[in-house]
C-alpha positions as CSV (number, residue, x, y, z in Angstrom):
1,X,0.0,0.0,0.0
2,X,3.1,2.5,1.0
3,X,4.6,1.8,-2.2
4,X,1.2,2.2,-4.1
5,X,0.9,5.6,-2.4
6,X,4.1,6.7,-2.9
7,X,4.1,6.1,-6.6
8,X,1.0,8.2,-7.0
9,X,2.6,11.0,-5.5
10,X,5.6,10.7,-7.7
11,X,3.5,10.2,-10.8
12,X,1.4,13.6,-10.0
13,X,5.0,15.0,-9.2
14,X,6.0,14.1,-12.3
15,X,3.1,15.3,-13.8
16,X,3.3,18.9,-12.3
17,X,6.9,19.4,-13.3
18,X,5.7,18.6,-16.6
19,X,3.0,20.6,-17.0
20,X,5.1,23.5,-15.5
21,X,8.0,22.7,-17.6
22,X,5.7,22.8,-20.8
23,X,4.4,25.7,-19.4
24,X,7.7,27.7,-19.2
25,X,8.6,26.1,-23.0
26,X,5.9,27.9,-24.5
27,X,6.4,31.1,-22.9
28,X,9.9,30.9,-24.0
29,X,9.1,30.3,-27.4
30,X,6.3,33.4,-27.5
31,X,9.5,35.7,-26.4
32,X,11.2,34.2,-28.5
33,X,9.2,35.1,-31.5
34,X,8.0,38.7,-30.5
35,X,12.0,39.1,-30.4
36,X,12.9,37.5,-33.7
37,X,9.9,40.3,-35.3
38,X,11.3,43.2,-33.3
39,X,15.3,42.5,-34.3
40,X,13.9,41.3,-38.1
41,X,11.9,44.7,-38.7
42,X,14.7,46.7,-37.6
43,X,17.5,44.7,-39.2
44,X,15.2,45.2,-43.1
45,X,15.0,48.8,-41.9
46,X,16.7,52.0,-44.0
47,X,20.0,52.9,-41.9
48,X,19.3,49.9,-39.1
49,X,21.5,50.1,-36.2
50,X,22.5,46.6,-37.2
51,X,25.0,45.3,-38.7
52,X,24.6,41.6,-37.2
53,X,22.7,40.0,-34.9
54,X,23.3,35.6,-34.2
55,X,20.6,34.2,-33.6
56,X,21.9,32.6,-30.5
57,X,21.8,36.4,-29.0
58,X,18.5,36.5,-29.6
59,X,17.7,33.0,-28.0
60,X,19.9,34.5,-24.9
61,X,17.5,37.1,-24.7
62,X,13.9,35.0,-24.4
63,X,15.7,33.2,-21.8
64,X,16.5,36.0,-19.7
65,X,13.6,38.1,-20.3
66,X,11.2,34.5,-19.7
67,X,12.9,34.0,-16.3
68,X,14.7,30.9,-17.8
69,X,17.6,32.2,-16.6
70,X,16.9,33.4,-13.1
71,X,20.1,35.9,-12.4
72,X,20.9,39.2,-13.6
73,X,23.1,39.2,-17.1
74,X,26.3,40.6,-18.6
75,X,26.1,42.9,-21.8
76,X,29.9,43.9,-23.1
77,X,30.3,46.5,-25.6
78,X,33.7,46.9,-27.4
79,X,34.9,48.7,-30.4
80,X,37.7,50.9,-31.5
81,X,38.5,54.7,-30.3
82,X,35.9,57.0,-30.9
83,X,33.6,54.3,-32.4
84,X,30.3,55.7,-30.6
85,X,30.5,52.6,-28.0
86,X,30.0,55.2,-25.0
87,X,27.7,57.5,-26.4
88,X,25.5,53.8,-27.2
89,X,26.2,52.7,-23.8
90,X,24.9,55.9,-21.7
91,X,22.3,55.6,-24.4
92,X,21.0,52.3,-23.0
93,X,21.0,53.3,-19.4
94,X,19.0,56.4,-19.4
95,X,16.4,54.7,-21.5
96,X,16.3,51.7,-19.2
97,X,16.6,54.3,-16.2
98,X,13.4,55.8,-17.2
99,X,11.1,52.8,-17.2
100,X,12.4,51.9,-14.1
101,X,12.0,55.1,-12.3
102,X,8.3,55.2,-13.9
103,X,7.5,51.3,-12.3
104,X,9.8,51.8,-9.5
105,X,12.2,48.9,-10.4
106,X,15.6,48.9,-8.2
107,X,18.7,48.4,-9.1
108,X,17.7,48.4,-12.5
109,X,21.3,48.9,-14.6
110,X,24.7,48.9,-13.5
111,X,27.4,50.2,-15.4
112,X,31.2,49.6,-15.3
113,X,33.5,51.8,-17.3
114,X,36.5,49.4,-18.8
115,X,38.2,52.9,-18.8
116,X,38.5,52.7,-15.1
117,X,40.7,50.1,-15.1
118,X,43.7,51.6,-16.4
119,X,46.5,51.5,-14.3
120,X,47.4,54.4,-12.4
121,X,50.5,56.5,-14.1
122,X,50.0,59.7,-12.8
123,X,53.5,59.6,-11.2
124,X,54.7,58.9,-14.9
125,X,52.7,62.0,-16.3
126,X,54.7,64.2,-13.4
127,X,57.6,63.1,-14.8
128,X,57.4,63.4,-18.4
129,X,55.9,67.1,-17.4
130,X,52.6,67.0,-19.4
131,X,50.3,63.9,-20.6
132,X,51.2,64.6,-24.2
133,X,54.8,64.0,-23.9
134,X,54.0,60.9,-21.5
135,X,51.5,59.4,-24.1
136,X,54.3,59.6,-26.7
137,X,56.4,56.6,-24.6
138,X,53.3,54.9,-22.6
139,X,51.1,52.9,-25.0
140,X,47.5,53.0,-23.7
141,X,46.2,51.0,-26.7
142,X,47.2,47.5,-25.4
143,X,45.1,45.3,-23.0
144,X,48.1,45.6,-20.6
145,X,47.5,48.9,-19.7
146,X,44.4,48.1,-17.7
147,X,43.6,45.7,-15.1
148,X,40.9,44.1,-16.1
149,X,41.3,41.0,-14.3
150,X,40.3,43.0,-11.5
151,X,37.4,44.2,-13.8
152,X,36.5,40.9,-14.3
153,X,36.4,40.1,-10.6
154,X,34.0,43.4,-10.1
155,X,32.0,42.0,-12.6
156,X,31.5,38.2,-11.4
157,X,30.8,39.7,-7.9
158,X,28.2,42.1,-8.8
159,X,26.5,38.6,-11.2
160,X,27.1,36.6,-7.9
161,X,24.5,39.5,-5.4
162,X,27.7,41.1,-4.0
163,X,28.1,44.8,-3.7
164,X,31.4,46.2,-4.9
165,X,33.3,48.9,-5.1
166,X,34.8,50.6,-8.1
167,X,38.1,52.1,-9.5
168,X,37.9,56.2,-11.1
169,X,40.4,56.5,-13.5
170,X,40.6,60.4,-14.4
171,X,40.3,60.9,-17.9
172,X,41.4,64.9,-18.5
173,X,45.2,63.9,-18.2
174,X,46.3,63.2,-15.1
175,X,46.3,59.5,-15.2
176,X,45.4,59.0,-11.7
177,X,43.8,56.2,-10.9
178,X,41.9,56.1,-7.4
179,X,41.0,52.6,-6.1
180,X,37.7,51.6,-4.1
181,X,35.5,54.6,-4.6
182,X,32.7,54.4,-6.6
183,X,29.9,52.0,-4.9
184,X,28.4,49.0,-7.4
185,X,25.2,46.9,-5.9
186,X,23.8,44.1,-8.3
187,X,21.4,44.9,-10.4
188,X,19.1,43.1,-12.9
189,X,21.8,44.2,-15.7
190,X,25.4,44.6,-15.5
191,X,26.9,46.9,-18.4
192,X,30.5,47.6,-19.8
193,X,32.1,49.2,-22.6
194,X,35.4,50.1,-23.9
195,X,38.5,49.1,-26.1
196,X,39.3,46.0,-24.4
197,X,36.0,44.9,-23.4
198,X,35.7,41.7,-25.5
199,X,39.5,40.6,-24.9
200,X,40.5,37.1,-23.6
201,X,40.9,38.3,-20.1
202,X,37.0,39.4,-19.7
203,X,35.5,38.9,-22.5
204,X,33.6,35.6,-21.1
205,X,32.3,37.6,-18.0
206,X,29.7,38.6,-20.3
207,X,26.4,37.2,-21.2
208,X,25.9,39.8,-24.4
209,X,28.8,40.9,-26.6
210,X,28.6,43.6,-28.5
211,X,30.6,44.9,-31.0
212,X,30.5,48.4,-32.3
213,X,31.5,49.1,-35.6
214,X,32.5,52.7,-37.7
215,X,34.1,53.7,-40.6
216,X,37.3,55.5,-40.6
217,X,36.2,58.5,-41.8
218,X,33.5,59.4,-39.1
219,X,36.0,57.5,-36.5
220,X,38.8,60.2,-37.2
221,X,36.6,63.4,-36.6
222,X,35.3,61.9,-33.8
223,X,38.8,61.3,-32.4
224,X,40.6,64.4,-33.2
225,X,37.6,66.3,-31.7
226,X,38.5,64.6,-28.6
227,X,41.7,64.8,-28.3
228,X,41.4,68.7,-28.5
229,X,39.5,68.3,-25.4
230,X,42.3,66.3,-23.7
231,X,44.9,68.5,-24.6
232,X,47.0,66.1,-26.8
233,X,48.4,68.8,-28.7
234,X,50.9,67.7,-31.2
235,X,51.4,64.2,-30.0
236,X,47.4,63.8,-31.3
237,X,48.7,62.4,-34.6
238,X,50.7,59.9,-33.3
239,X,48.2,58.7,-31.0
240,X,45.9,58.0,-33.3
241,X,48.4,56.0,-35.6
242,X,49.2,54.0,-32.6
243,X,45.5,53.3,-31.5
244,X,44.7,52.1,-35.7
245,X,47.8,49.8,-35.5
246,X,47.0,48.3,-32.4
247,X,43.7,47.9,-32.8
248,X,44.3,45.4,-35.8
249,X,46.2,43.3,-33.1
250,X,44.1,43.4,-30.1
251,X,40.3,45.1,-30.7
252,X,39.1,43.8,-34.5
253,X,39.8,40.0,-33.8
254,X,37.5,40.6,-31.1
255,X,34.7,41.6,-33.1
256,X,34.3,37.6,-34.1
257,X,33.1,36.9,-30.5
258,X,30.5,39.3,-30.6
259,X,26.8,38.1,-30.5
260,X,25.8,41.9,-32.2
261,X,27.6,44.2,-34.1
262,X,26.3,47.9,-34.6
263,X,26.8,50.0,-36.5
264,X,28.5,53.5,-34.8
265,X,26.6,56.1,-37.2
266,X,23.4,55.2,-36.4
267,X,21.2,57.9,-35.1
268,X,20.8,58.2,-31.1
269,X,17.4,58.2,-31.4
270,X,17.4,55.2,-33.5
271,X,19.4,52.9,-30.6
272,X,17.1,54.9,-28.1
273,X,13.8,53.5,-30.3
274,X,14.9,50.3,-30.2
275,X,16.0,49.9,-26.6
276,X,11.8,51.3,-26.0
277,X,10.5,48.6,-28.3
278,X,12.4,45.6,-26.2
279,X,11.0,47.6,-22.8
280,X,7.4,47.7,-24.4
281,X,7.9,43.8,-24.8
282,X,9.1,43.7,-20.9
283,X,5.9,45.7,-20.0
284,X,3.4,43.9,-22.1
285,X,4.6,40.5,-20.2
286,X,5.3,41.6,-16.5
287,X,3.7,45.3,-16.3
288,X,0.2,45.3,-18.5
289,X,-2.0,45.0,-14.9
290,X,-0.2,47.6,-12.7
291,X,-1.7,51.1,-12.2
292,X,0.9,53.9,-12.3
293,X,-0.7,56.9,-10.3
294,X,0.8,60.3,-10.5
């Protein structure tokens, strides 16, 4: 009788997990589709931000969004010097900031800058007397200049629930790095971008790798413009030669490990737009019964 018993339990059990299981399968699939329409319509779009999508990324992304995957994910964004990868980047967060300050969702985005990471050389810039005569002998265009197995380890944290703390790297020319000072918390998405984003030492930290791509034209005004605002001076020229020479060794292979590439000249509002139309799909499934009162 005990045995009799028992297998009836099991059987109904077995029977629940299936039903559930089934359950979750077609919910995946629905995603699933909605996403393939969404990428597909912008992808045959005039100008798309696109310039491939696998279709494994988009697989990746019904699991998430269906709860398959029940942790928050990884998106990496690389691409070479003045390739729009920031500008995308901060893109993404505000848009993503704004429907979750309008359903009051926590911890919504996280971002880590890859730029952070670089060592500090500050005393090197006192010595050389100016950061354009100490970017003429320190090469800033190879992995090795940042630590990004410490990024890495930020990064796994913050996947694994555990607040971190961040590295500033200043940017304007001093090349001081200070350590432990900006505060990280999980949240549902973890976001990087920079040069060496994609390279062997981090590149699998990330559940979404994105690859932004530009033309050398639009890549050139976009970096001499910037370097006038850093103060390069003369040694601008050779900084750029250095940062197109090395980015054939250690940035363009890593476009083949990228699950998107975009395209750099794409209009804001056209990354902005598409960024809405993945939310709306997020709303429709998880958000279509709440009330927002003002």
């Amino acid at each position: 009788m005990q045995n009799t018993v028992s297998e009836s339990l099991k059987t109904a059990h077995n029977a629940q997990f299936q039903t559930k299981r089934n359950g979750n399968l077609i919910f995946l699939q629905s995603i699933e589709k909605r996403l393939n329409k969404i990428f597909a319509d912008e992808i045959d779009s005039a100008d798309s931000i696109f310039k491939f999508v696998s279709n494994n990324a988009i697989h990746k992304m019904a699991l998430f969004l269906s709860g398959c995957k029940g942790r928050a994910c990884a998106i990496g964004i690389a691409g070479e010097t003045a390739s729009g990868k920031s500008t995308i980047t901060l893109d993404i967060i505000n848009t993503i900031g704004v429907f979750a300050q309008e359903y009051c969702i926590e911890n919504a985005i996280t971002r880590i800058n890859t730029d952070d990471y670089y060592y500090d050389r500050s005393d090197m810039v006192k010595a050389a007397g100016s950061f354009a005569e100490f970017a003429k002998h320190y090469d800033l265009d190879v992995p090795e200049a940042l630590e990004l197995e410490l990024m890495k380890q930020h990064i796994k944290s913050l996947l694994h629930g555990k607040t971190v703390y961040l590295p500033k790297y200043d940017m304007s020319g001093t090349a001081i790095r200070q350590d432990n000072v900006t505060k990280a918390v999980p949240s549902k998405i973890i976001i990087s971008e920079g040069l060496f984003t994609l390279t062997e030492k981090v590149a699998d930290a990330f559940d979404f790798k994105i690859y932004v791509d530009v033309s050398r034209d639009v890549q050139k005004e976009r970096f001499y413009r910037r370097a006038a605002e850093r103060s390069l001076g003369s040694s601008g020229d050779d900084v750029y030669k250095n940062a197109l020479n090395k980015a054939k060794t250690h940035i363009h292979p890593t476009m083949s490990k990228a699950d998107i590439i975009l395209s750099g000249e794409a209009d804001r509002e056209a990354y902005k737009l598409f960024i809405k139309k993945i939310i709306a799909l997020v709303k429709e499934l998880y958000y279509s019964n709440i009330l927002i009162y003002s």
